[in-house]
DRENDO-1510 file (C-alpha; in Angstrom, 1 decimal, always signed):
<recs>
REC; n; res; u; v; w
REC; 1; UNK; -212.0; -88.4; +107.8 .
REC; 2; UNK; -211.9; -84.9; +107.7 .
REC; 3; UNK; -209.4; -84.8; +110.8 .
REC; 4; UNK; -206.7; -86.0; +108.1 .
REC; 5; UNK; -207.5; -83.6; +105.7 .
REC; 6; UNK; -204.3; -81.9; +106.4 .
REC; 7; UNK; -202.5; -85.3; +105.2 .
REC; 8; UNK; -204.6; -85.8; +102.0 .
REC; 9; UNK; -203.6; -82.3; +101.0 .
REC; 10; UNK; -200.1; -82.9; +100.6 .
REC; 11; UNK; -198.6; -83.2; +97.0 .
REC; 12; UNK; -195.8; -86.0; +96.4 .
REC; 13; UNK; -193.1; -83.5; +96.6 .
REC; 14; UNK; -193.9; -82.6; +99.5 .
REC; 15; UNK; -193.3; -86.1; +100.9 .
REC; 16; UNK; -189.4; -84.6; +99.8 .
REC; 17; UNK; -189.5; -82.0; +101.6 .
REC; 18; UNK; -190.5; -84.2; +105.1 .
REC; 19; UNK; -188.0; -86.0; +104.5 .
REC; 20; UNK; -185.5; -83.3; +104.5 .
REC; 21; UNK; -186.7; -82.3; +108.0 .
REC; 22; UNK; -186.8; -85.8; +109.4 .
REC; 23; UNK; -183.3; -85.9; +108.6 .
REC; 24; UNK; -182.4; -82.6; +110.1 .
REC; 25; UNK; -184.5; -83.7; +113.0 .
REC; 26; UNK; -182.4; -87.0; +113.7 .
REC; 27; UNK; -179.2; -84.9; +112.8 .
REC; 28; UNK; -179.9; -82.8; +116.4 .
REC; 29; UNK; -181.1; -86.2; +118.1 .
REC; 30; UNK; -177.6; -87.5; +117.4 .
REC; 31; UNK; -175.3; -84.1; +118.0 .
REC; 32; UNK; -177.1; -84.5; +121.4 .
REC; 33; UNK; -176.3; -88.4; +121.7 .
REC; 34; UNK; -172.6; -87.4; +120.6 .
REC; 35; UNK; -172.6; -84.6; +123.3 .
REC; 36; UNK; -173.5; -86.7; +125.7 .
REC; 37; UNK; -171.2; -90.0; +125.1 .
REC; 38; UNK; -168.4; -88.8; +122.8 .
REC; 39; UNK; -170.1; -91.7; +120.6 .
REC; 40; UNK; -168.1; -91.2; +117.4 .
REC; 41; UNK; -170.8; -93.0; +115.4 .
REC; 42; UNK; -173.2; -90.5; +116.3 .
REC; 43; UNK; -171.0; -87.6; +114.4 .
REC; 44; UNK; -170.3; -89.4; +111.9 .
REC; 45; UNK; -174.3; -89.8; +111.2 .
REC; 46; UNK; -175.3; -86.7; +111.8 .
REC; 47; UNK; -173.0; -85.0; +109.6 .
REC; 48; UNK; -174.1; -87.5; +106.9 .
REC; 49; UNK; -177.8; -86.1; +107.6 .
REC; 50; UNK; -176.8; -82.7; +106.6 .
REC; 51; UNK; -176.0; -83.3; +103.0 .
REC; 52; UNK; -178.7; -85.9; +102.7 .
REC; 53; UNK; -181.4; -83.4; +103.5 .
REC; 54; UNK; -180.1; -81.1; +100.7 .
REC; 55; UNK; -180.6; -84.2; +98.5 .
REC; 56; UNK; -184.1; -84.4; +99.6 .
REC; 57; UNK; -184.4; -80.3; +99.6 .
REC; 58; UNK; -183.5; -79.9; +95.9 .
REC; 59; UNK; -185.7; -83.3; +95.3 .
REC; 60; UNK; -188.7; -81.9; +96.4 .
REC; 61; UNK; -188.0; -78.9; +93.8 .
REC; 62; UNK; -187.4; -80.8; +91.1 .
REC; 63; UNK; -190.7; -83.4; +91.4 .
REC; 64; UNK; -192.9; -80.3; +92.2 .
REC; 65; UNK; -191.7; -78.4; +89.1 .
REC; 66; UNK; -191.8; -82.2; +87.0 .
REC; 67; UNK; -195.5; -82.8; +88.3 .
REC; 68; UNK; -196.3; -78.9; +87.7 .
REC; 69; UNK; -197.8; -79.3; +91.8 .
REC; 70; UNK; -196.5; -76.5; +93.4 .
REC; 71; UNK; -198.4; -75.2; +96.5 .
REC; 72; UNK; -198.2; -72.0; +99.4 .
REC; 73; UNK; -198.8; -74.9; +101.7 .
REC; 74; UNK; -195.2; -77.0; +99.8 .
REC; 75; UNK; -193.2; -73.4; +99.9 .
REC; 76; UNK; -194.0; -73.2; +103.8 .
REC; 77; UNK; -193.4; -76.2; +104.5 .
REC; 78; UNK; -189.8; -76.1; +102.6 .
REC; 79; UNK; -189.0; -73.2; +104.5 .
REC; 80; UNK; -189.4; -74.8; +108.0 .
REC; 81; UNK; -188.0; -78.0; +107.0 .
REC; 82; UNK; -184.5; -76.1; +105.5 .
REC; 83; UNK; -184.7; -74.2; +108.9 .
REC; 84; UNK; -184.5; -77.5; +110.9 .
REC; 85; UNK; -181.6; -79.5; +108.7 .
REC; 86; UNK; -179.7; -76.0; +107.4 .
REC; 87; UNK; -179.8; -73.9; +110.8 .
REC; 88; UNK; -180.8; -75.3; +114.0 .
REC; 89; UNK; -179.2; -78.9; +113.0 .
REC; 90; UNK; -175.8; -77.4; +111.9 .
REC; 91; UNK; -175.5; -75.1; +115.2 .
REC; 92; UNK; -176.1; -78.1; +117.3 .
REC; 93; UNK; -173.5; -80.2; +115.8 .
REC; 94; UNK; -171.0; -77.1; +116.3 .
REC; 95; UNK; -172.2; -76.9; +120.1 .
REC; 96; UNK; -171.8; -80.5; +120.2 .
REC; 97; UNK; -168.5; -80.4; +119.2 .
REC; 98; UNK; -167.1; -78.0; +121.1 .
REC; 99; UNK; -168.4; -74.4; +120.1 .
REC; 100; UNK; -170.3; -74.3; +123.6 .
REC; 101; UNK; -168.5; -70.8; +125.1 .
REC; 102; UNK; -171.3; -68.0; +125.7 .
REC; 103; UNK; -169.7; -66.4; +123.0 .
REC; 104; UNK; -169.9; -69.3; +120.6 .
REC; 105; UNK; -173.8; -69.7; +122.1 .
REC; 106; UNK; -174.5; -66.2; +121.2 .
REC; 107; UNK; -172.7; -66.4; +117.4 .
REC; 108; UNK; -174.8; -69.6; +117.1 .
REC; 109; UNK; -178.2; -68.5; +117.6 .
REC; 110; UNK; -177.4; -65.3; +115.5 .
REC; 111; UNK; -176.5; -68.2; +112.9 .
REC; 112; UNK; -180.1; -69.4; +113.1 .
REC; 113; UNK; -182.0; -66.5; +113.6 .
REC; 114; UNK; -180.3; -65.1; +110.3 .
REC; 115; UNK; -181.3; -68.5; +108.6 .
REC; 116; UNK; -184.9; -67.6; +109.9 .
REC; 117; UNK; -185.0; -64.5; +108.9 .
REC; 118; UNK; -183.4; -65.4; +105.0 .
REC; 119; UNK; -186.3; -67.8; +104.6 .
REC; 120; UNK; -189.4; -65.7; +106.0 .
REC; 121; UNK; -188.2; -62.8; +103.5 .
REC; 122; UNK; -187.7; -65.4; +100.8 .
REC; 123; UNK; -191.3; -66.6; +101.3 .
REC; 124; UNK; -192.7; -63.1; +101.1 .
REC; 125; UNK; -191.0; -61.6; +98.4 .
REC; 126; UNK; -191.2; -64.6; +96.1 .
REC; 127; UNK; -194.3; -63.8; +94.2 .
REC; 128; UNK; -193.2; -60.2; +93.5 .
REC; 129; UNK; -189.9; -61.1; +92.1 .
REC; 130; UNK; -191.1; -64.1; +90.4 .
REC; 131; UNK; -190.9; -63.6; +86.2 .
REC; 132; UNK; -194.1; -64.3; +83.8 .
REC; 133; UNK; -193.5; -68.1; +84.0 .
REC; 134; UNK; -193.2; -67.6; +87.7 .
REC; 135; UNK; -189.7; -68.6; +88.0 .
REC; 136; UNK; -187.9; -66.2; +91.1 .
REC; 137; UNK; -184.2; -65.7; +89.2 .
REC; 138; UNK; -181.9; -65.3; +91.9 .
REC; 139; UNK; -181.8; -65.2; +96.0 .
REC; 140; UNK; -181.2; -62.1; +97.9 .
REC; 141; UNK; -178.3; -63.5; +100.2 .
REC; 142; UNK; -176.7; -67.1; +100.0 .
REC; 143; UNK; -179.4; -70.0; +100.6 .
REC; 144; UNK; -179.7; -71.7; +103.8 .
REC; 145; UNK; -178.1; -75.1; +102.6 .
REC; 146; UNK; -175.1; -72.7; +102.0 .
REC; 147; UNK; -174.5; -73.8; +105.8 .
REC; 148; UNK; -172.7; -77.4; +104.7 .
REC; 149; UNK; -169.6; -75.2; +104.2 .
REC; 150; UNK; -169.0; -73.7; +107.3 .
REC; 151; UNK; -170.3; -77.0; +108.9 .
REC; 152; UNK; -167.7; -79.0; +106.9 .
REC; 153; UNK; -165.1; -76.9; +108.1 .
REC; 154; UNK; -165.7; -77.2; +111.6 .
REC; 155; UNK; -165.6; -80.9; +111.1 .
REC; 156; UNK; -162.7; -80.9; +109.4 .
REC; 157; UNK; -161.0; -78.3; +112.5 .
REC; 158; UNK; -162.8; -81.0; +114.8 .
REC; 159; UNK; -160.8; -84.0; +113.1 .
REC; 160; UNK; -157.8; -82.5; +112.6 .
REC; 161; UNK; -158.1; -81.7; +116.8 .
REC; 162; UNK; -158.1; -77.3; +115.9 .
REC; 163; UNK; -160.8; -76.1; +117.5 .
REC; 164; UNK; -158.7; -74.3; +120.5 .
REC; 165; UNK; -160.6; -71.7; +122.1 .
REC; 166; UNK; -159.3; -68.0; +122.7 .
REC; 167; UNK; -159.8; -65.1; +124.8 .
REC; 168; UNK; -159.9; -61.8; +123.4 .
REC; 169; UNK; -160.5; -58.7; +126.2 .
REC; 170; UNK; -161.9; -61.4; +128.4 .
REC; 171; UNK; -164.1; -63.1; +126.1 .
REC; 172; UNK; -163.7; -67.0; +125.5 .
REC; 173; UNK; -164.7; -68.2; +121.9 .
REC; 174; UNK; -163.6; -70.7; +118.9 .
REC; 175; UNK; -162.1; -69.3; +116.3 .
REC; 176; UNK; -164.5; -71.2; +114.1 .
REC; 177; UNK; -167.3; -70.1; +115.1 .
REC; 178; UNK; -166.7; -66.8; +113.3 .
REC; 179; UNK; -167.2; -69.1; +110.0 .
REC; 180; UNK; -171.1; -69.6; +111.4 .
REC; 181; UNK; -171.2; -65.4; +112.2 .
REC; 182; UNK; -170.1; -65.1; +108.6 .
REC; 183; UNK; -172.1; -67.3; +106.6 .
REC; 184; UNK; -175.2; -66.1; +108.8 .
REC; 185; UNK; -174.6; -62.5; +107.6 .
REC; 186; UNK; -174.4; -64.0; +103.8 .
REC; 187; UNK; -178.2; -65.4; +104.1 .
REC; 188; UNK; -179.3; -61.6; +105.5 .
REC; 189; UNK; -177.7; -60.1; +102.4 .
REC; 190; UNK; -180.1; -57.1; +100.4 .
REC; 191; UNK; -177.3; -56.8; +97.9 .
REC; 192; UNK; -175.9; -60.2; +97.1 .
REC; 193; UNK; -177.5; -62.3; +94.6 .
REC; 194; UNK; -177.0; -65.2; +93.9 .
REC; 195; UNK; -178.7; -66.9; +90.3 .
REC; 196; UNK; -181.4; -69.4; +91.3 .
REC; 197; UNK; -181.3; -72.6; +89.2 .
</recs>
């Protein structure tokens, strides 16, 4: 049994905290079905997935801090999951919509890569900013589920029929995908903070 040792060390938050990235997971498996067939039933669900894995992501919080079972292993694996649901699942709903210039392509992955890069300096600066009860007080930059907003406002441009691209000295990009650029450089932030509950 010791090739499921892995499983066995798992803490019941944790179980939270796979479920956030299952549903960020199925949220790209349906951008892509929506790509491909214009399937409205496929948006609809994976921008439902979105907020439902920051239900599970401040869940898994919560039941770790209840059950007094936090773990390195739980903290990882929180961070990889957020990265799935919070940055690579919200810039392939934008592509799948319509932000799909080279332009939008390059703004999106600069999206993600800042998401990847908030989370990695999160996980190695927690411990030294963590108080005596080993609570960390605030983030440096907006957290990751921060994405919903710029997400919800390209759905709403994508509804109301607004995303129109333009062409500035030659280059072709959505307007809206300067919402991703600036929420990106919001996680990246040394000087904001932002009180952790």
């Amino acid at each position: 049994m010791k090739h499921f040792s892995l499983l066995r060390s798992f803490h019941f938050a944790d179980l939270f905290t796979i479920a956030n990235g299952c549903c960020g997971v199925v949220a790209v498996f349906h951008a892509m079905r929506f790509h491909a067939t214009q399937d409205g039933r496929s948006l609809l669900l994976t921008a439902l997935l979105v907020p439902v894995a920051i239900v599970f992501d401040v869940l898994d919080g919560r039941v770790a801090r209840w059950r007094h079972r936090a773990s390195p292993l739980g903290r990882e694996l929180d961070s990889l999951a957020d990265l799935i649901s919070f940055g690579v699942a919200p810039a392939a709903i934008a592509y799948a919509v319509g932000l799909n210039t080279a332009a939008d392509q390059a703004v999106l992955v600069y999206f993600v890569v800042c998401g990847l890069s908030r989370l990695a300096r999160y996980n190695v600066t927690a411990e030294s900013m963590a108080d005596d009860a080993g609570k960390v007080p605030y983030f440096e930059g907006t957290p990751i589920p921060s994405s919903v907003v710029p997400l919800a406002l390209l759905l709403f441009a994508y509804y109301r029929q607004q995303l129109m691209p333009v062409t500035v000295f030659g280059v072709s990009f959505h307007m809206t995908v300067l919402l991703f650029a600036a929420s990106g450089s919001l996680m990246i932030s040394k000087t904001l903070h932002v009180p952790k509950p």
